[in-house]
C-alpha positions as CSV (number, residue, x, y, z in Angstrom):
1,X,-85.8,98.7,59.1
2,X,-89.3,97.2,59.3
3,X,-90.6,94.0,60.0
4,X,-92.7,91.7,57.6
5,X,-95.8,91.1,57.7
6,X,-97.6,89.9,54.5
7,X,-96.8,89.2,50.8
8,X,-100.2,90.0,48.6
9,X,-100.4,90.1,44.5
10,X,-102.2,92.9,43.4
11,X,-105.1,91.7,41.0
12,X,-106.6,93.2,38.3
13,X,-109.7,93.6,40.3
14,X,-107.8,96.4,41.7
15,X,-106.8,98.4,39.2
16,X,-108.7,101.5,37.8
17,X,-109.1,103.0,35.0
18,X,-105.9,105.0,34.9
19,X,-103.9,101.5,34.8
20,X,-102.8,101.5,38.7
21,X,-104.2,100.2,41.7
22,X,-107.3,102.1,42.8
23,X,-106.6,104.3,46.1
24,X,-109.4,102.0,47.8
25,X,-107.7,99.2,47.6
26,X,-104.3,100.8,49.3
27,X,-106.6,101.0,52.9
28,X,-108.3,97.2,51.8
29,X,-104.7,95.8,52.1
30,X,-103.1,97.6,55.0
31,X,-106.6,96.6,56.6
32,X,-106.8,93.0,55.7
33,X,-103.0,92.0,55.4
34,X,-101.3,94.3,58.0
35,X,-103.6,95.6,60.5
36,X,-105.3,92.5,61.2
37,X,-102.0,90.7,60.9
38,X,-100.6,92.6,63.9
39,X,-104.1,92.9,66.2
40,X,-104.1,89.4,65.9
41,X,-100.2,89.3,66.9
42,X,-101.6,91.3,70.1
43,X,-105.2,89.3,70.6
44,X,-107.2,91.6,69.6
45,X,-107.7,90.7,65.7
46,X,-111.1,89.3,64.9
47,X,-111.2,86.4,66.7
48,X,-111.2,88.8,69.8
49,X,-113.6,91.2,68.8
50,X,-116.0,87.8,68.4
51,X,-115.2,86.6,71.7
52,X,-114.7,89.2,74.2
53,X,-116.4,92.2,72.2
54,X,-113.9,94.6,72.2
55,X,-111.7,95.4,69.3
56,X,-109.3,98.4,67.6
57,X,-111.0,100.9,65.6
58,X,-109.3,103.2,63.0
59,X,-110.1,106.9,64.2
60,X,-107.4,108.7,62.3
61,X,-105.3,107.7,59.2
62,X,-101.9,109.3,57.2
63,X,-101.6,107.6,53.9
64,X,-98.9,108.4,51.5
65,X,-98.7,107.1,47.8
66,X,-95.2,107.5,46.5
67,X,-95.2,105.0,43.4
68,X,-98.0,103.4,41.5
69,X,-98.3,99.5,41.4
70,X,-100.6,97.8,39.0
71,X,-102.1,94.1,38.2
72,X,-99.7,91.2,38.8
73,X,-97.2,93.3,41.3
74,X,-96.4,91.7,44.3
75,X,-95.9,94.0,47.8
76,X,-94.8,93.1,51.2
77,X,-96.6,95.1,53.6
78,X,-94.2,96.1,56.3
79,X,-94.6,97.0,60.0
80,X,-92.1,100.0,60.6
81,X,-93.7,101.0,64.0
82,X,-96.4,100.7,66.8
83,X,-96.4,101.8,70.3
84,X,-99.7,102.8,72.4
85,X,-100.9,104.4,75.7
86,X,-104.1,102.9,77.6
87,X,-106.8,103.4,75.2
88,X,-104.9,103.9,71.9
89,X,-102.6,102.0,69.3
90,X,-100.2,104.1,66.9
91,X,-98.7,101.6,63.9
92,X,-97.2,102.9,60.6
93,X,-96.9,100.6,57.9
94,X,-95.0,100.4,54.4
95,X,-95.8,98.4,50.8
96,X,-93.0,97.8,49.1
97,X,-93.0,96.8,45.3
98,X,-91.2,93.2,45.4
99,X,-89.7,93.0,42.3
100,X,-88.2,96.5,41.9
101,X,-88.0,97.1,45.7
102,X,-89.6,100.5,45.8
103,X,-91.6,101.8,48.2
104,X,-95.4,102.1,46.8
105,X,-97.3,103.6,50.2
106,X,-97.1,104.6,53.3
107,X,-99.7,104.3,56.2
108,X,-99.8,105.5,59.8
109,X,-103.1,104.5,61.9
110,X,-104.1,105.8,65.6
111,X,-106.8,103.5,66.6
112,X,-109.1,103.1,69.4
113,X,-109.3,100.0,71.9
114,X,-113.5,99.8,71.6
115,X,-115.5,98.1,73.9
116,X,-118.1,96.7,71.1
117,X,-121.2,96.1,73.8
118,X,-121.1,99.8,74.9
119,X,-119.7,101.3,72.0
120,X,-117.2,103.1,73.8
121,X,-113.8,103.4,74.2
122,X,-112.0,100.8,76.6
123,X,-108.7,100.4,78.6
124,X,-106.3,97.8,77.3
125,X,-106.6,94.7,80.0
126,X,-103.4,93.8,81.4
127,X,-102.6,91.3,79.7
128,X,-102.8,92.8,76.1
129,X,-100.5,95.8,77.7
130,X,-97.7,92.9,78.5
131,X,-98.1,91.2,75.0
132,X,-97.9,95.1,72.8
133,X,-94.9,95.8,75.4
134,X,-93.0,92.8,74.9
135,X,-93.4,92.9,70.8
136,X,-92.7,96.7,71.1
137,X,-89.3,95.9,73.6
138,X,-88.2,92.8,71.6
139,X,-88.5,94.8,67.9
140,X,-87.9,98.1,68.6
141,X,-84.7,98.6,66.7
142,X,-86.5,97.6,63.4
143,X,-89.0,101.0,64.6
144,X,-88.7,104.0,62.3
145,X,-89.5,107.2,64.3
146,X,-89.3,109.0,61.4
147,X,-92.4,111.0,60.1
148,X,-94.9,110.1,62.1
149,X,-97.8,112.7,62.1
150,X,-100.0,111.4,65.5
151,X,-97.0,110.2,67.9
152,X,-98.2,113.1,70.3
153,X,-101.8,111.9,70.2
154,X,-100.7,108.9,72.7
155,X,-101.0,110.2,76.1
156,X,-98.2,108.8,78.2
């Protein structure tokens, strides 16, 4: 199970010289069309880091390329789990070939919650605590546990 995020056509921008999408590009879309997708499901997306000067910062990331996709391929990039303790947000995230349903890559983040005037590392206010918990309690059976490599990197 996994919950949709974003739909993006790979373009021939993308592709390199071996006829596939260039590996950069794999981290420019679970960046762009996932990541920011869910931060800003959770308030703390761009708009955020503007306003209040704190935002999520990738410290740590698992990618896995199982098939190659190449120019004109649609994906759907997938959320297929988050959780997080005070300072620290775990998400995994799939792209899935549309047409042939296939799954292209795989991506687990643990990110820190950064306060962007100090430069260090923050606490989650309140308030974005009771928005991740309530996404996390509402979707959780669409939640793979499945392979995660930093799950014990949260501190609970």
């Amino acid at each position: 199970m996994s919950i949709f995020l974003k739909k993006i056509k790979i373009t021939k921008d993308w592709v390199d010289y071996n006829g596939h999408m260039n590996v950069a590009y794999y981290n420019l879309i679970f960046d762009m069309y996932g990541a920011e997708i869910l931060m800003t499901l959770f308030n703390m997306g761009e708009h955020s880091a503007k306003t209040t000067k704190k935002s999520i910062m990738w410290v740590e990331t698992h990618i896995v390329y199982n098939q190659e996709v190449t120019d004109g391929d649609q994906v759907d990039i997938n959320l297929t789990y988050v959780d997080h303790d005070k300072k620290r947000i775990l998400y995994k995230m799939e792209m899935i070939q549309n047409e042939k349903k296939y799954l292209a890559a795989a991506i687990e983040i643990l990110a820190l919650y950064v306060d962007l005037e100090k430069r260090k590392v923050a606490e989650f206010e309140d308030e974005k605590v009771k928005i991740m918990d309530e996404y996390i309690e509402k979707n959780k059976s669409n939640f793979s546990y499945k392979d995660l490599k930093f799950s014990s990197k949260l501190k609970k």
